[in-house]
C-alpha positions in Angstrom: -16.9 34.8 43.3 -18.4 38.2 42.6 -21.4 38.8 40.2 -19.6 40.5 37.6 -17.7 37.0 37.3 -20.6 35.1 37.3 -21.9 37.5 34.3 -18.8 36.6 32.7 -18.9 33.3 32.6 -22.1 33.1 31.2 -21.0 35.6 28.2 -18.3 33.1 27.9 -20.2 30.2 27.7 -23.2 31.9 25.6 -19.9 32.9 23.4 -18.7 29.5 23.2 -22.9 27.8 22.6 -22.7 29.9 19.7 -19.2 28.9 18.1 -20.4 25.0 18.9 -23.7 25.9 16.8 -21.9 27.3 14.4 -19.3 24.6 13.8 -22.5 22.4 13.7 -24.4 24.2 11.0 -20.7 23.5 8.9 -20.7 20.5 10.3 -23.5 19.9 8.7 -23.5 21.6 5.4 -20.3 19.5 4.8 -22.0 16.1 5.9 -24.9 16.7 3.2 -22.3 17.9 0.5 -20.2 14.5 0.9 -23.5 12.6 0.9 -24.3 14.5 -2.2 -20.7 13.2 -4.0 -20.4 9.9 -5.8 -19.4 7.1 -3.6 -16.6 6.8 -5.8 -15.0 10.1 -6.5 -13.0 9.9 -10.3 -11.2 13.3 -10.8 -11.9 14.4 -14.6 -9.0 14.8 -16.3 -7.7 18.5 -17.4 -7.3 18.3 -20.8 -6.3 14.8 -22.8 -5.2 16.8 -26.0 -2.5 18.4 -24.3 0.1 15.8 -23.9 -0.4 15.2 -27.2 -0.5 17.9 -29.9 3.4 18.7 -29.1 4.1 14.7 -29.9 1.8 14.7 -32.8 3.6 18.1 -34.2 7.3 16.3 -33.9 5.9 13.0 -35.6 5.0 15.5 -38.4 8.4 17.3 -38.4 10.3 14.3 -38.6 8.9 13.1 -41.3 7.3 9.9 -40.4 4.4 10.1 -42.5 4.0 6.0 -42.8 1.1 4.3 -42.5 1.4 2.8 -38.6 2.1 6.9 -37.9 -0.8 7.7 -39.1 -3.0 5.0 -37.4 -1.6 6.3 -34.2 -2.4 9.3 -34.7 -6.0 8.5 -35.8 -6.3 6.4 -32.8 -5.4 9.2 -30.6 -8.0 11.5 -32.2 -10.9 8.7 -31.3 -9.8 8.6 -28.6 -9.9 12.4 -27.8 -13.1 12.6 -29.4 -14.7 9.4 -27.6 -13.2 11.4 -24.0 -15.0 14.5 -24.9 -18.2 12.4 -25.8 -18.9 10.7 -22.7 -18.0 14.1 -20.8 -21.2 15.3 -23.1 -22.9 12.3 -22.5 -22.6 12.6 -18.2 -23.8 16.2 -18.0 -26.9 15.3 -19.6 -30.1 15.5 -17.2 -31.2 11.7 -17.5 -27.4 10.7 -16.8 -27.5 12.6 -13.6 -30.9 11.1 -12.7 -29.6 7.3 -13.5 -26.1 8.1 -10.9 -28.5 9.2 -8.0 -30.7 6.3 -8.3 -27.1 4.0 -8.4 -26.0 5.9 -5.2 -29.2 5.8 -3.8 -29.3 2.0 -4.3 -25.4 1.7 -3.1 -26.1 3.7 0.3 -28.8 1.2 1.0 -26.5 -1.7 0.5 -23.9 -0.3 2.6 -26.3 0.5 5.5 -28.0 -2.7 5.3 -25.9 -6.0 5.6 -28.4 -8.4 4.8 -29.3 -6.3 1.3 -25.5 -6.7 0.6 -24.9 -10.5 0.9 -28.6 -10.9 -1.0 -26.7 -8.5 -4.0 -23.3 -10.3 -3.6 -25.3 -14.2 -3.8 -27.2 -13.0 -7.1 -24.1 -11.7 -8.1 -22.2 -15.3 -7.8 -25.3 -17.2 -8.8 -25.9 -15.4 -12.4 -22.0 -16.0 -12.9 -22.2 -19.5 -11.7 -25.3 -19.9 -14.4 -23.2 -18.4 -16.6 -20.0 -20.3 -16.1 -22.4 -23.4 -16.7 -23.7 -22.1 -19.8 -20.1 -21.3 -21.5 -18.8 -25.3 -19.7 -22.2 -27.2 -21.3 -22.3 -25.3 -24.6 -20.1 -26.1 -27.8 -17.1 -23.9 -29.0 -17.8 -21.2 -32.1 -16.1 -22.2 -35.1 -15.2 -18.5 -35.1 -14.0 -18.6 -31.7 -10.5 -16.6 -31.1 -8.7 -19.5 -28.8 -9.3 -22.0 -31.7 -8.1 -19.6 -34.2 -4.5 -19.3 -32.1 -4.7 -23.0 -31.2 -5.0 -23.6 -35.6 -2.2 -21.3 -36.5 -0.1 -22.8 -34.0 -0.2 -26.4 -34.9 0.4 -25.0 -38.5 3.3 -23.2 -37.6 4.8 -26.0 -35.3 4.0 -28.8 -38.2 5.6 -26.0 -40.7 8.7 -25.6 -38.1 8.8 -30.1 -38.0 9.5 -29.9 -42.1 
């Protein structure tokens, strides 16, 4: 136990404060840049017209220029074009503003219990009104189910003949 290993010792351990203060401040920065993320991380896809210019160019060569071709391939440009639109549409300013308030609201109801099951019984009660609504009300005439439900007693009394 001399001094000179008492002087080391405290260069170690003023060595080893600082590497804990630094791994703090990362610590840290890394804390505040996860906060900053979406709760729910969706990685943006590379590029959707990739995939599908090679297909689109071997429809072409082999000659399938019919109509359901073409559909396809028209559905596959809206489609394209509606992905590039809402990439468009998130970076705009008010976007970003309306996905902070969200996980603003989000963190709250995940660090307060009582705010969650309040959210989760309005949630049940608007589609309990609503399941209420849709039993008590009358069907549309236009409504799809009774469309099906008329072409197939047609077809069954046409397969009886």
């Amino acid at each position: 136990d001399s001094p000179q290993d008492g002087g080391s010792d405290s260069k170690e351990v003023r060595r080893w404060r600082a590497r804990v203060k630094e791994l703090e401040a990362q610590t840290s920065l890394l804390r505040r840049q996860l906060a900053s993320r979406p709760i729910v991380f969706q990685k943006d896809e590379e590029d959707p017209d990739d995939g599908d210019v090679a297909e689109e160019e071997s429809e072409a060569s082999d000659g399938l220029e019919d109509d359901s071709a073409a559909k396809i391939r028209r559905a596959r440009r809206l489609g394209r074009r509606c992905v590039r639109e809402v990439k468009k549409l998130r970076q705009q300013h008010i976007v970003g503003l309306v996905e902070h308030q969200l996980r603003v609201f989000t963190r709250k109801l995940l660090n307060r219990p009582l705010l969650l099951w309040l959210f989760y019984t309005q949630l049940v009660a608007i589609w309990l009104v609503e399941l209420c609504r849709q039993a008590a009300s009358r069907p549309l005439a236009s409504d799809p189910s009774a469309q099906l439900e008329k072409v197939a007693s047609a077809a069954a009394a046409a397969g009886q003949r």
